[in-house]
N, C-alpha and C positions, 0 to 999 in steps of 0.2 A: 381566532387563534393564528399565528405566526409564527415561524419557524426561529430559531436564536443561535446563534453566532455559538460555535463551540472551542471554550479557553482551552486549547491543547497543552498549554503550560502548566494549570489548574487541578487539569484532572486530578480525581481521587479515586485509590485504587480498585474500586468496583468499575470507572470507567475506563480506567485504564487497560484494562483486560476485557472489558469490552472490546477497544477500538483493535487491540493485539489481535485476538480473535478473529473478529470483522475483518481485519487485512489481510490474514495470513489465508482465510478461508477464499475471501476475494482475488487474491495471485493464484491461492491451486486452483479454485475455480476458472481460472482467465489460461493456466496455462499445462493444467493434466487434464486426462480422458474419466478421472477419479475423484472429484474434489472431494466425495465425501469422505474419503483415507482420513482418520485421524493423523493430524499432524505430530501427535505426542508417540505414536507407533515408531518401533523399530525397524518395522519393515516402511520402507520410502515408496510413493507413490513414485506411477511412474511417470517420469520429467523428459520429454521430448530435448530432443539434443538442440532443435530453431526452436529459439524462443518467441512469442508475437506479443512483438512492441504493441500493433496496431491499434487495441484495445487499451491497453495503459495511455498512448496518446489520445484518442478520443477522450476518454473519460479525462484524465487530471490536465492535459491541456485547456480543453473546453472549461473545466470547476476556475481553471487559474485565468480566462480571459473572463469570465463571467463570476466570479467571486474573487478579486485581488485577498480579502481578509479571510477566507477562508483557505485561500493558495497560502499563504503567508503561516497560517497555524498547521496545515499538513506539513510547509516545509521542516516545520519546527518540529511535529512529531516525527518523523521520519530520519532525520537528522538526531532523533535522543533515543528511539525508541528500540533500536536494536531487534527486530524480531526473531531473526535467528536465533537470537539465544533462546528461542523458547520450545526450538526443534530437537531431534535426538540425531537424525540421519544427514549425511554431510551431502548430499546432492537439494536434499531440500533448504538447509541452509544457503547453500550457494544460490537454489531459485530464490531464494526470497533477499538475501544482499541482491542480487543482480534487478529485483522487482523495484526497492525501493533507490536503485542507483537510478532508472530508468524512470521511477513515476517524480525525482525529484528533480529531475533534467527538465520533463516536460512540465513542471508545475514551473521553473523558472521561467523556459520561454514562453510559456503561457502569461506570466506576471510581465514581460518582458514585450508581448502584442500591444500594438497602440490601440487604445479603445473603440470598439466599433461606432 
C-alpha cells in the first residue's frame, strides 16, 4: 500500500470539509491554549496576541522542500479555500487569514529551496 498525491482542485464536497476542518482544527491547535473550542461557537477561543510562525514553518516549509506536488496543491487549496468564512467570531477569522497568509509564504520558499 502507498500513499496518493491529493487533487486539491478535484475535491468533492465530503472532502472538501474534511480538509476545512483538518485546518482550521490544526491553526487553533498550533496557536490556542483550547483547540478543542468549537470553532462554529460564538464565543472565540482564546487567541494569544504573538502568534508562533515556528510551527507553521517547520511543518509546510519542510512538506514544500520534500514534496514540491503536494506544496503546489496546498498552495492551490489555500489560496481558494477561504476558511474563515466558516467561523462566526472575528478574532478567529483574523487567526486563521493570518494562518494561511503564513503557511502559504512558507510553502513558497519551501518550493523555492534548491533540492537537497
Amino acid at each position: 500500500m502507498y500513499l496518493q498525491a491529493v487533487d486539491f482542485a478535484a475535491l468533492k464536497p465530503q472532502g472538501q470539509e474534511f480538509f476545512k476542518t483538518f485546518f482550521i482544527q490544526l491553526f487553533l491547535g498550533i496557536q490556542t491554549h483550547s483547540p478543542a473550542t468549537s470553532y462554529c461557537s460564538s464565543k472565540p477561543p482564546d487567541i494569544p496576541e504573538e502568534k508562533n510562525t515556528k510551527v507553521l514553518e517547520d511543518l509546510f516549509f519542510n512538506v514544500a522542500v520534500q514534496s514540491g506536488l503536494l506544496a503546489q496543491g496546498l498552495l492551490y487549496y489555500f489560496r481558494q479555500c477561504h476558511l474563515e468564512q466558516e467561523v462566526k467570531s472575528k478574532g478567529l477569522k483574523q487567526l486563521l487569514v493570518w494562518s494561511a497568509d503564513v503557511v502559504i509564504r512558507y510553502l513558497k520558499e519551501g518550493l523555492e529551496e534548491p533540492m537537497p
